[in-house]
N, C-alpha and C positions, 0 to 999 in steps of 0.2 A: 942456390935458392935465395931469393930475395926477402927483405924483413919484414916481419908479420906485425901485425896492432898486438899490441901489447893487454892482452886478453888470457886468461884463463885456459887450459887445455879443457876442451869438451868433448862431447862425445855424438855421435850421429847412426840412421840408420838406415841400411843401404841394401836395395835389391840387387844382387848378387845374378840372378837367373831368373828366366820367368818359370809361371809354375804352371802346373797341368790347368789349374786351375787357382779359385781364389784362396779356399782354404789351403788347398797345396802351397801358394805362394805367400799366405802369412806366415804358415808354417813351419817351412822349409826354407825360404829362400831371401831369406830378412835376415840381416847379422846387426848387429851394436858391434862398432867400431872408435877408433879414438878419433877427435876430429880437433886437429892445429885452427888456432883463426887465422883469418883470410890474412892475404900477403897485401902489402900496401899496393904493388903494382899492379896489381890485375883490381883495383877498385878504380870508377870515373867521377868525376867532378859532380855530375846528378845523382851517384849511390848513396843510400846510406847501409849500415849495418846494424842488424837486428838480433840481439841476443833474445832467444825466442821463449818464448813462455808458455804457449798452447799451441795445439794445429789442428786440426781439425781433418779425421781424416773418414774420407766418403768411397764412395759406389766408386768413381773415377781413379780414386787411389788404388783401390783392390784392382780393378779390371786392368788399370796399367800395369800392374806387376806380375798379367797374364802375358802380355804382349799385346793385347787385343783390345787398346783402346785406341784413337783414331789420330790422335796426337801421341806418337811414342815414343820416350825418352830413350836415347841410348844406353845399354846397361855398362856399367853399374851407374847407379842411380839412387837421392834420396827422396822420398814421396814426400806429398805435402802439397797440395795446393793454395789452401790459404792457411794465415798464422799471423802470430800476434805477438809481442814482446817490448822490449823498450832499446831506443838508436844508443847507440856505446860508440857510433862513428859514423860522420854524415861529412860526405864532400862540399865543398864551396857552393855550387849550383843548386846540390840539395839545399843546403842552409836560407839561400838568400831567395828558397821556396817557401822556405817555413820550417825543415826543418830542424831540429836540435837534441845534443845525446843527455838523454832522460824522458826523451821524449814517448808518450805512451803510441804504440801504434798499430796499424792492423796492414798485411800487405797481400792482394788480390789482383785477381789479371789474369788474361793470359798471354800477357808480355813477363811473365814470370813463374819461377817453377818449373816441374818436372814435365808439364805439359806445354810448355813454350818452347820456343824453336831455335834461341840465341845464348848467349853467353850468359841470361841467367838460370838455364834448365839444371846446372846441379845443385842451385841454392833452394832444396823444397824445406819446407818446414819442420819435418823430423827429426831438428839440428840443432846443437848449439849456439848455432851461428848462420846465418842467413843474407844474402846482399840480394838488395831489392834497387832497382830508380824510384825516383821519387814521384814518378807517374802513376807508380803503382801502391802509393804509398797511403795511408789513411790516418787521420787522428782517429784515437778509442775516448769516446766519452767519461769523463772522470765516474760515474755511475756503473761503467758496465766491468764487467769481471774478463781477464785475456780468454779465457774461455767463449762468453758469449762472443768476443770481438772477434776470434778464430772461426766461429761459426756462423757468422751473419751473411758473407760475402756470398759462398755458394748456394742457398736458399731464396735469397732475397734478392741478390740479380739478377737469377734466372729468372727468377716470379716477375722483376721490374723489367729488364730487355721482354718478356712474350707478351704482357699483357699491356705494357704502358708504348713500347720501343712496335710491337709486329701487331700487337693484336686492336691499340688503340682502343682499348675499351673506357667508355666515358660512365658519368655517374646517371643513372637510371636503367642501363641497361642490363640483361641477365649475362651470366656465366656458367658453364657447365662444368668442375674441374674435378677431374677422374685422379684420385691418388691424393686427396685431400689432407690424410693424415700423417704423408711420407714428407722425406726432407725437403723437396721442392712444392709441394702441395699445401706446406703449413704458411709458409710465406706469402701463397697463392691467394688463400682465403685472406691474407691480412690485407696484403695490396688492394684485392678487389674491394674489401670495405672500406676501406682508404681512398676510393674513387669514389664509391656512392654506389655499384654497381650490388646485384641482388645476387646472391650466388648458389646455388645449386651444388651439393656435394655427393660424388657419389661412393659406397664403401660396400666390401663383397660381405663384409662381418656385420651382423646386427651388433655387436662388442662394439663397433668404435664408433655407434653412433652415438651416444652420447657424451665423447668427446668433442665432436665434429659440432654438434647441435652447441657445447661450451666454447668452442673456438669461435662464435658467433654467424655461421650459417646458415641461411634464412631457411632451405630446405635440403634432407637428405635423405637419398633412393639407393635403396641398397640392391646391388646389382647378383650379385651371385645366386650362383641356381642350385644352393646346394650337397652338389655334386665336383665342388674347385672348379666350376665354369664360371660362365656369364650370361645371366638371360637377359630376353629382348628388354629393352626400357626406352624404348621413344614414346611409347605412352606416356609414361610418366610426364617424362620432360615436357609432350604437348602439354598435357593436364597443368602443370606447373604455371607454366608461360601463355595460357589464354588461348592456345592451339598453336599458337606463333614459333614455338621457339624459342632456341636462346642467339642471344647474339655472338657470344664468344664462346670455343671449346678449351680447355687448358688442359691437356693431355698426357699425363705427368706418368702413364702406364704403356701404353702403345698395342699391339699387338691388333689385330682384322677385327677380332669379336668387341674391344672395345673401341678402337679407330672409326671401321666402317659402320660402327649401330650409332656410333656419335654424330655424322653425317646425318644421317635422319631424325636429328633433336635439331637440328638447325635450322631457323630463320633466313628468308631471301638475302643474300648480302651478308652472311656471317664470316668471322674469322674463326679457322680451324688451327692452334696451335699445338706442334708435336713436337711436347718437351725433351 
């Protein structure tokens, strides 16, 4: 074995088997183990290393450690998609990018983690230690807490790739986004006021509308019938939008009963995105 950075023994935590399902697989199939830092030789010139401090762990982390998410890491495996901490070791390439060990950082991608497909898939954030490139590398605002930093990334680029990257949504026009209150949905509503754009929220519970109305959304139409369904609501939306329409769908739920009734709240020339 070759020599290690001269770091702490830490500890990691690693999907072992997938599980029937999710709760089965947080359950059962997650150990803490000990975790050595990383060896000098398996680090490159643009890595740095990340003694990690938060991670953030989502819907993608659970459904991977069923087997059944679309990018699948081979087991064993440490979860983590995005995470936050401070550089304890940065190659040449990374340095003379900017980086530096003290340095505060957030690292996102997916050129990185348990859902990438290269040599950095066993570095996920559920670790003492973590090696990221510096492509994938972020500074954290002296303001913000490793925690908010851990959890920015998966929210807000989703919400910034559909609506700014596919959906092209400019300032004046409306938005439709179904899942408003969920982790992709809250970033949704920020972006879209961040554009100028008018946005429409919709929620199956009369309970989360007035946080939705406090998250600063112009209108919300609460869609459930009920019954744990979905009633019709293209009326609404027409009534909203002047008979017209919205311009964009943000789709952050999916399924026929809210996909196909979202079709018919749309405008000639609308973008329909399925988060």
């Amino acid at each position: 074995e070759g020599s290690r950075l001269a770091l702490p023994i830490g500890v990691r935590a690693v999907v072992t088997e997938f599980g029937k399902d999710q709760h089965d697989a947080i359950e059962r199939c997650v150990q803490i183990e000990q975790q050595l830092p990383p060896l000098r030789e398996e680090l490159l010139d643009e890595d740095i290393v990340v003694a990690v401090k938060a991670t953030e762990v989502v819907w993608t982390d659970t459904v991977m450690a069923t087997g059944q998410y679309q990018h699948q890491p081979r087991l064993p495996f440490t979860p983590g998609v995005t995470f936050s901490g401070v550089v304890v070791w940065a190659g040449d390439a990374a340095i003379a990018k900017g980086a530096a060990v003290g340095q505060r950082v957030a690292v996102a991608g997916f050129g990185v983690g348990p859902r990438s497909s290269g040599r950095y898939q066993k570095w996920g954030g559920c670790q003492s230690y973590a090696v990221a490139p510096i492509s994938a590398v972020r500074p954290v605002p002296a303001h913000w807490s490793f925690e908010q930093a851990a959890c920015f990334a998966y929210g807000y680029d989703t919400a910034y790739h559909g609506l700014v990257e596919c959906g092209q949504l400019r300032s004046g026009e409306s938005v439709l986004i179904h899942g408003a209150a969920g982790g992709i949905g809250i970033p949704a509503v920020h972006v879209a006021k961040l554009l100028g754009a008018r946005v429409i929220a919709t929620t199956r519970s009369e309970s989360k509308k007035s946080f939705l109305q406090d998250l600063g959304v112009d209108h919300v139409v609460t869609i459930g019938d009920g019954q744990g369904g979905v009633r019709q609501f293209r009326d609404d939306i027409k009534a909203l939008t002047g008979g017209q329409g919205v311009d964009v769908v943000y789709d952050g739920v999916g399924g026929d009963e809210i996909t196909v009734e979202s079709m018919r709240c749309c405008c000639f020339g609308a973008r329909v995105l399925i988060m």
